[in-house]
N, C-alpha and C positions, 0 to 999 in steps of 0.2 A: 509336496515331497516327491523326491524322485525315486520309483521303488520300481524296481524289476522283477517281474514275478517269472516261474519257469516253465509256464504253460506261452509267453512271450520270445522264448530264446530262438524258437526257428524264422524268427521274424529282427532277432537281434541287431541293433545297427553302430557302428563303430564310436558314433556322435552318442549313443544310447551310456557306452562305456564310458567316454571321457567323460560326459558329465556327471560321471558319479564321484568326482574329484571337483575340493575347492580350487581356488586360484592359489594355493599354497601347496598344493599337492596332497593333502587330506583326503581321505575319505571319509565323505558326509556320512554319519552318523545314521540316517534314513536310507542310504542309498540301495543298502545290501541288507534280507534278512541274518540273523545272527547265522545263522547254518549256512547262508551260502558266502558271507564275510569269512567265517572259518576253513571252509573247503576252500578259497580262492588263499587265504595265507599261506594253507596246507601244500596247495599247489606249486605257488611261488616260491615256498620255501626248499620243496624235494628238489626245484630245478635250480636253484640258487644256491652257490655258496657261502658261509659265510655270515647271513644275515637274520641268523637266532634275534640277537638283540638289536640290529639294525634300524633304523626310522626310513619306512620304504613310502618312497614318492608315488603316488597314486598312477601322478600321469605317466611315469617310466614307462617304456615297451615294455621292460616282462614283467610288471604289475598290470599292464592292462592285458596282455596275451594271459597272463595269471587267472585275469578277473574272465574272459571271454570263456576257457577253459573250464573254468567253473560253474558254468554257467549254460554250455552247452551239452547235446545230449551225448556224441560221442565219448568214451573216458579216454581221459587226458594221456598225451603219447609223448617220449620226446620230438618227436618228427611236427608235431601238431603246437604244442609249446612254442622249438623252434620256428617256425614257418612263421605264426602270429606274432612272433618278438619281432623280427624280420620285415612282415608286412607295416606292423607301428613305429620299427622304427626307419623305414624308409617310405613313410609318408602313404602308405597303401591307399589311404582311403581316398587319396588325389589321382591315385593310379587311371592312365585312359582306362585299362583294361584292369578288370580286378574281378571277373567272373568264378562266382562261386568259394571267392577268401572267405575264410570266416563264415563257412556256411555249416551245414550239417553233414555235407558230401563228404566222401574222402576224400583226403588231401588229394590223391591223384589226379582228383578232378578237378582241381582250382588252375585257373588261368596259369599257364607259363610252368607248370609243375612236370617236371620230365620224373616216372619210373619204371621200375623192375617187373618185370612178370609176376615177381612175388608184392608186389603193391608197396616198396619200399622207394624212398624217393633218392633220386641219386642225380640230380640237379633240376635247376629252374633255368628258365628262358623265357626275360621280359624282355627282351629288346626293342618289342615292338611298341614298351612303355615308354619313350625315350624323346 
């Protein structure tokens, strides 16, 4: 069984996430405890339109940015949502450079993240991912 416990999340790895999804886009039944299955719906849902009654694809970007957010210890931001939908769906985890995605750090600290004095992000710069 593949179970993520949350004393594991500072150690979380992107490969850790995807495989908590069948090859049909399911989430395995084992993969998430019941409370952190709930908090990752919860999550997905505030930043989602729409999709009360929706059938959501596990392996989508913002199910899996859903599922990371949930899962990590910072609380979940639109800035931090966006950024991991972002990173999954333009292939992050292939990225040369991907320092500190998906980590514990603030965002401001991840590879390629331009922001404000007040810690707000106000663009990225991968270029050098190219």
């Amino acid at each position: 069984k593949h179970n993520i416990h949350q004393e594991r999340v500072s150690t979380l790895l992107w490969s850790d996430i995807v495989a908590l999804c069948d090859a049909n886009g399911t989430l395995l039944s084992s993969a998430l405890s019941t409370q952190a299955h709930e908090r990752c719906e919860q999550i997905f849902r505030t930043y989602m339109d729409n999709t009360t009654n929706a059938t959501i694809d596990c392996r989508a970007p913002e199910y899996l940015a859903a599922t990371w957010l949930s899962l990590s210890t910072p609380p979940p931001t639109d800035a931090r949502f966006t950024l991991a939908t972002f990173f999954f769906s333009l292939g992050g985890p292939m990225w040369l450079k991907r320092d500190k995605w998906l980590s514990n750090e603030n965002e401001c600290e991840w590879f390629g993240i331009i922001c404000d004095s007040d810690h707000n992000v106000v663009g990225i710069d991968l270029h050098s991912n190219l």
